[in-house]
N, C-alpha and C positions, 0 to 999 in steps of 0.2 A: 364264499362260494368260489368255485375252480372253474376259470375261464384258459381256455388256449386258444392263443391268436397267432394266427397263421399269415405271416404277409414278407416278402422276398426283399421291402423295404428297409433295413435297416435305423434310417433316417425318420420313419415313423413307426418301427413297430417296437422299438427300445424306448421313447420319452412315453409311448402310448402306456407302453406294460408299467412304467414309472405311474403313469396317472391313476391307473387300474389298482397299483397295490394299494398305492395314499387313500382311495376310495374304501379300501377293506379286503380287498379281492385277492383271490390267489390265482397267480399269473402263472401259464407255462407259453412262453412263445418257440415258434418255428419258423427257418426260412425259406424252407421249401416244401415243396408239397408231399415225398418224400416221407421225410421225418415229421411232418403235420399231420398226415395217415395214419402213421406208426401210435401217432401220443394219441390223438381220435381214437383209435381202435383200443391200445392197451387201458385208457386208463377211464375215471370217470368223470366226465366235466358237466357244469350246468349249462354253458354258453358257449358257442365257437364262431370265433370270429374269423373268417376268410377274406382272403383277397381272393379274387376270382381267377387270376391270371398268373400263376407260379412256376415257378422249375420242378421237371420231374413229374407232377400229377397237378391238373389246375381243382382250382376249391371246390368247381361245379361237381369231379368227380370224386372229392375228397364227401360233400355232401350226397352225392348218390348211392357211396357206398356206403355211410353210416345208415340209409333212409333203407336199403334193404338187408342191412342185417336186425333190422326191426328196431333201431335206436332213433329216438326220437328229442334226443339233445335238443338244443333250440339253438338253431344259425342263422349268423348278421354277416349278409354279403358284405365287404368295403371293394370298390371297384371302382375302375375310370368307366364302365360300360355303361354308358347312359342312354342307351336309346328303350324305349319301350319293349319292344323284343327280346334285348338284353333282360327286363327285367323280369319278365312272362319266364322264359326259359329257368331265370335263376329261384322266381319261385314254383316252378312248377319241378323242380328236379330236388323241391323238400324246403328248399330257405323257409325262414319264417319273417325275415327283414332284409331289406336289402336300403345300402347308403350310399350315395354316389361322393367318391375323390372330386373334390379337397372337399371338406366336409366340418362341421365347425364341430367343437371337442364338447359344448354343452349338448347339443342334440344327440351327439353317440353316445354320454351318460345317462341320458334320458332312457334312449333306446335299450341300452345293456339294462334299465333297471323293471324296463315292462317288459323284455323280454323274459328277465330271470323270475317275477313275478305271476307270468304266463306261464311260465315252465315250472314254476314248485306244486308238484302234486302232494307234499307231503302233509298238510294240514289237511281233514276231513272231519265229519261229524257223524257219531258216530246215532246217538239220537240226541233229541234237543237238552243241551245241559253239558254235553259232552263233547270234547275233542281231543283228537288224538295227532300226533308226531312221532314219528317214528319208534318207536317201542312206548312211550308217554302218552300216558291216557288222563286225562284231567277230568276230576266228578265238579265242574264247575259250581253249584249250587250246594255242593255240601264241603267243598274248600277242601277234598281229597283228591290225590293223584296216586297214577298206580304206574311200575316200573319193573320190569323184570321180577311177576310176582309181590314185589314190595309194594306195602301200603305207604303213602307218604301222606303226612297230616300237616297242612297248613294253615300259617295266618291267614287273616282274611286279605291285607298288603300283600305280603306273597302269593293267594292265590288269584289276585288282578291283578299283580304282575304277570304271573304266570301266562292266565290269559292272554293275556296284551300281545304278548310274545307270540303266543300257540296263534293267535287271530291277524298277525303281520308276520308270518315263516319269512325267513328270505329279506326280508324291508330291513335297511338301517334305523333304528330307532334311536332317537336323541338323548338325552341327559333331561332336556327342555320336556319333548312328550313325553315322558315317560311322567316327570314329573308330575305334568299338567295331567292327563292322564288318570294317578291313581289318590292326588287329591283335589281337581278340577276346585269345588267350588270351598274347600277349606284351606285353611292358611296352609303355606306350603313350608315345607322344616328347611333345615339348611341342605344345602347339597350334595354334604356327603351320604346324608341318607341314604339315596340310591346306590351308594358302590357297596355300603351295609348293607342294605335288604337284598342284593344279588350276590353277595357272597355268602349272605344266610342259605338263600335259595338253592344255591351251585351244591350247597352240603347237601343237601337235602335229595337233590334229584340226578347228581352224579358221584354218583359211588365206585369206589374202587376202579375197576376197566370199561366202566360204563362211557359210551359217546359223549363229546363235551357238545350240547347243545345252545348252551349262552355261551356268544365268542364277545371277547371287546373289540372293538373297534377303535383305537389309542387314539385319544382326539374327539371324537365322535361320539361315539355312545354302543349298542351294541345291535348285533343280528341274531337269530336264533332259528336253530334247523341244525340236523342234523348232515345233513351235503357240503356241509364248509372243511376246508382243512387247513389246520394255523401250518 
C-alpha cells in the first residue's frame, strides 16, 4: 500500500519512511506543505500522514482540501498539539487519527495498520459464497474464480488460499498463517510449499497486463489487494 508522510522534520520523517518500507509500504515523503498538497492531490495514496504544523500550507489545510474534493484517503495527524481542542479541530476538519509528538514507533504501526484496514473498501460480497477484489470474483464453493471475462479453475489449496487473501485485503500475511491456515489440523508439508502454491496461483490469476494482486513482502510473507505499488 502507498503511504505519503508529510513532516518538515527531516530528523524523523527519513528513519520513519526507512521503517515504513521494511514494514512492506510504499513510502513517498514531503517536507513541506507545498509539495505534500501537490503528491496528495496528483496521485493515489491509502494513508497520509501529516504533521500539523509545516511550511507553506499546514496538514490541517492539506486535509481540508482532500475532504472537499470528495477524497476520503485515511489521515494520521503526528503533532506536538496536544490540548484537547487541538484534537477536536484536527478531527473535525476530516482526520481519522490523530498521535501526539514524541510518540512510541510500535503504536504508530499499530495505528497505520487499522487505519489502512478501515480504509480498504476493496473486498465485498457479492452474495454468500462469493467475493469480490477488484476485477476478481471468487465462486468460493465451487473453487472457480472469474477475471476479465476469464474462467479460472482452481485447486481446492489454491482456492483457500485465495480466500484467505480476498478475506484479509490489505493485512500482512505470514508464511506461519498462511500455513496454519490452509492445513490447520493436518500435518503441515515443508515450507516451500507455500512460495509453490503462490506461484501456481500468480499463473493462474495474473495474466499478461492484468494488476499484480499477491505482492511479497521479502522477509514476511505476503499482502494482497490491488492498491499496492512495488
Amino acid at each position: 500500500m502507498r503511504i505519503l508522510l508529510v513532516d518538515d522534520e527531516a530528523e524523523l520523517t527519513d528513519p520513519l519512511s526507512r521503517v515504513l518500507t521494511r514494514e512492506g509500504y510504499t513510502v513517498d515523503a514531503a517536507y513541506d506543505g507545498a509539495n505534500g498538497s501537490h503528491l496528495a492531490a496528483a496521485s493515489h495514496y491509502d494513508l497520509l500522514i501529516l504533521d500539523w504544523m509545516l511550511p507553506g500550507k499546514t496538514g490541517l489545510e492539506i486535509c481540508q482540501e482532500l475532504r472537499r474534493q470528495g477524497k476520503n484517503t485515511p489521515v494520521l495527524f503526528l503533532t506536538a498539539k496536544d490540548t484537547l481542542d487541538d484534537r477536536v479541530q484536527g478531527l473535525d476538519a476530516g482526520a481519522d487519527d490523530y498521535l501526539v509528538k514524541p510518540f512510541e514507533l510500535r503504536e504508530l504501526l499499530a495505528r497505520v495498520r487499522a487505519l489502512l484496514r478501515r480504509g480498504s473498501s476493496q473486498t465485498y460480497e457479492t452474495t454468500p459464497g462469493r467475493l469480490v477484489v477488484a476485477d476478481l470474483e471468487l465462486d468460493c464453493d465451487n473453487q472457480v474464480a472469474y477475471r476479465q471475462g476469464r474462467i479460472i479453475e482452481l485447486s481446492q489449496k489454491e482456492s483457500q488460499l485465495l480466500q484467505y487473501f480476498m478475506e484479509h485485503t490489505g493485512q500482512l500475511l505470514t508464511h506461519a498463517q498462511i500455513m496454519e491456515h490452509l492445513w490447520q489440523d493436518e500435518e503441515q508439508p515443508s515450507s516451500n510449499v507455500i512460495a509453490a502454491l503462490i506461484r501456481l496461483l500468480r499463473r493462474k490469476i495474473e495474466v499478461g497486463k492484468e494488476t499484480t494482486l499477491i505482492h511479497t513482502v521479502y522477509g514476511k510473507g505476503y499482502r494482497f489487494g490491488s492498491a499496492f505499488v512495488e
